[in-house]
N, C-alpha and C positions, 0 to 999 in steps of 0.2 A: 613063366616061373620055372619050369621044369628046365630050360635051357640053363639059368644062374645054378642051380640042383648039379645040374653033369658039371659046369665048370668047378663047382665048390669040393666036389668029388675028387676033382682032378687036379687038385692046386698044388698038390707037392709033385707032380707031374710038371706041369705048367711053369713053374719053381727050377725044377732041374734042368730042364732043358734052356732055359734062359739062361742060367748058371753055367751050364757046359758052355752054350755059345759066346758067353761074356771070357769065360778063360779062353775059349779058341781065338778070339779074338785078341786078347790084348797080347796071347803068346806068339799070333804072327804077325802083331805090328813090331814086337821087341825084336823077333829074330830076324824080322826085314832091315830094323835100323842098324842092326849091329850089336848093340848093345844088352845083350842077354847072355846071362853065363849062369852056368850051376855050380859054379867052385864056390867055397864059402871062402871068403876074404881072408889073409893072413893072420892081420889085428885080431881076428877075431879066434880066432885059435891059441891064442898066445896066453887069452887070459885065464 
């Protein structure tokens, strides 16, 4: 029981770092295909 205890302790821990490695991840599948940019779109400024 005391093991489920440290992890329930730990969960925004546990949280973050899943979280960090899901954005590392899907930022270096984007900048591998090409298709990644940080400009905001034209259209979108217009209105």
């Amino acid at each position: 029981m005391s093991v489920l205890e440290k992890i329930r302790s730990r969960a925004g821990l546990l949280v973050g770092i899943i979280g960090v490695a899901l954005l590392v991840f899907i930022l270096q599948s984007a900048l591998e295909s090409g298709n990644f940019s940080l400009e905001i779109p034209i259209p979108l400024l217009e209105k």
